[in-house]
C-alpha positions in Angstrom: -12.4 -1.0 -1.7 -9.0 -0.5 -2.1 -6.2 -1.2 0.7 -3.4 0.5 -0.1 -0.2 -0.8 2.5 2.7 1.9 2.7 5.7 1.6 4.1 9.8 1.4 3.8 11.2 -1.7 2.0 11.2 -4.5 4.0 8.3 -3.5 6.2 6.2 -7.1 5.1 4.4 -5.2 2.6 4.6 -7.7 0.3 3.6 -10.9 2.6 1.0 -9.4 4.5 -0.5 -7.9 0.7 -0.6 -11.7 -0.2 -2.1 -12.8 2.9 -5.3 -10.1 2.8 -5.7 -10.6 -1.0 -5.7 -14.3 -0.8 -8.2 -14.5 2.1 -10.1 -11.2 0.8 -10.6 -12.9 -2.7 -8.6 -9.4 -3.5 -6.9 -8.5 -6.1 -2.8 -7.7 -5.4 -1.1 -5.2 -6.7 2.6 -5.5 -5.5 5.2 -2.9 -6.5 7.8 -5.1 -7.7 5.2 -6.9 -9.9 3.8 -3.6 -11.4 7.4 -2.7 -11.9 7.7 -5.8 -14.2 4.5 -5.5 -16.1 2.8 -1.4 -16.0 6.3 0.0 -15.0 9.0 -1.5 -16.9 11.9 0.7 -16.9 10.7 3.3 -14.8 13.6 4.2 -12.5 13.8 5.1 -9.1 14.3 9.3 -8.9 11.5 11.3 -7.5 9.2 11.8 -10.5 9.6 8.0 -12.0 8.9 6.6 -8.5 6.0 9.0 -8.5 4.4 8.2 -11.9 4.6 4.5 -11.0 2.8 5.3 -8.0 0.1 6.9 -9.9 0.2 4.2 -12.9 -1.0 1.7 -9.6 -3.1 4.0 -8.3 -5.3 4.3 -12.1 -5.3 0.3 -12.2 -6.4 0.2 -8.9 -9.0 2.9 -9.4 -10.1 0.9 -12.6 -10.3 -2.7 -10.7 -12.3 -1.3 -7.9 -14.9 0.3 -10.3 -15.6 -3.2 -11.7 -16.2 -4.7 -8.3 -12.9 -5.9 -7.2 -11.4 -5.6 -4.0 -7.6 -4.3 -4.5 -5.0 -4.7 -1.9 -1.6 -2.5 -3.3 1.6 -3.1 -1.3 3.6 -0.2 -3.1 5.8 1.8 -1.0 4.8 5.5 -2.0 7.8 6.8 -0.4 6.8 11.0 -0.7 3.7 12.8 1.1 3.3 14.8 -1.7 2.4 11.8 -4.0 0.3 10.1 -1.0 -1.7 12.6 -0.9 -2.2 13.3 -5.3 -3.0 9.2 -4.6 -6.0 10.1 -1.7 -7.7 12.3 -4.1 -7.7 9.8 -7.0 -8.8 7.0 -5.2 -9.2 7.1 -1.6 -7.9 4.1 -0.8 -7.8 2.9 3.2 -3.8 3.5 4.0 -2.1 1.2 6.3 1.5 2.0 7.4 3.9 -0.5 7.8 7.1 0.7 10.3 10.5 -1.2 11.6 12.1 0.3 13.8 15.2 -2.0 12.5 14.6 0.1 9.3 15.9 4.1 8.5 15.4 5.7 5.2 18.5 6.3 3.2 18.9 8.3 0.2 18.3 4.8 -2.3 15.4 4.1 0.0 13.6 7.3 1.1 10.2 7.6 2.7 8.8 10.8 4.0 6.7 9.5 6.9 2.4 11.1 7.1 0.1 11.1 9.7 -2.3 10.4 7.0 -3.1 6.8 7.7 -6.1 4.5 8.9 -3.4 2.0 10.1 -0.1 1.5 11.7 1.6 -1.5 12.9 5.3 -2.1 13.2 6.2 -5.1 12.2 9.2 -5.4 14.6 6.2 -6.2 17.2 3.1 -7.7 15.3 2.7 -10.7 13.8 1.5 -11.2 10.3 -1.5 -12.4 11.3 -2.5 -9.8 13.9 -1.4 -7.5 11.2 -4.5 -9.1 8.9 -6.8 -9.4 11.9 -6.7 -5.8 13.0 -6.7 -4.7 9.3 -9.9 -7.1 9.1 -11.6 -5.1 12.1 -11.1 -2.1 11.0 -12.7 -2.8 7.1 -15.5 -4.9 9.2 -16.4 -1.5 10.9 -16.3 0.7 7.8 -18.5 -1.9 6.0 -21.0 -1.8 8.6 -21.3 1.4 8.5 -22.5 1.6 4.8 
């Protein structure tokens, strides 16, 4: 399973990525991690933003093969490359929002409908964040 959280910068990707892997016994892939280890260099235009999208996308495809459960809190600013991302690997998207937050030219993100999830984190807290995000993978496991 792979649970992929999308979403501007500063939307709590990051914390509410910790809090699932830690209490999922998950694995984390966090975008400014993989930008220090799988990514290094890779800048911020269009394509580079895109192939470090996809670079996270193959490790996650590769952990969740072995048996791993992999949470990725990687932005994945453009449509285009969220949906190259779906047909690799499927993963369950959940969309993080602020209304506090707009997408500038440094920080773009082209905003889908192509979600499982979406919570803004202006009005949730962390830990209703996890405990609908918890429901929701409780119902898709009981349907297996």
């Amino acid at each position: 399973m792979i649970i992929w959280l999308t979403g501007n910068s500063g939307t709590g990707k990051t914390t509410i990525g910790k809090l699932l892997a830690f209490r999922m016994k998950a694995i984390l892939l966090d975008g400014d991690i993989m930008r220090e280890s799988i990514s290094v260099g890779a800048g911020f235009d269009k394509a580079s933003r895109e192939e470090h999208n996809f670079r996270v996308a193959r490790l996650a495809k590769v952990l969740d093969n072995q048996g791993f459960r992999v949470v990725v809190s990687v932005i994945a600013p453009y449509k285009s490359t969220r949906e190259k991302i779906d047909k690799l690997i499927s993963p369950i998207w959940v969309y993080l929002l602020s209304s506090a937050l707009v997408a500038l030219e440094d920080r773009p993100y082209e905003v889908s409908k192509n979600y499982c999830l979406s919570f803004d984190t202006d009005n949730m807290g962390i830990e209703q964040c996890y405990d609908n995000i918890m429901s929701f993978i409780g119902k898709i496991e009981s349907d297996l």
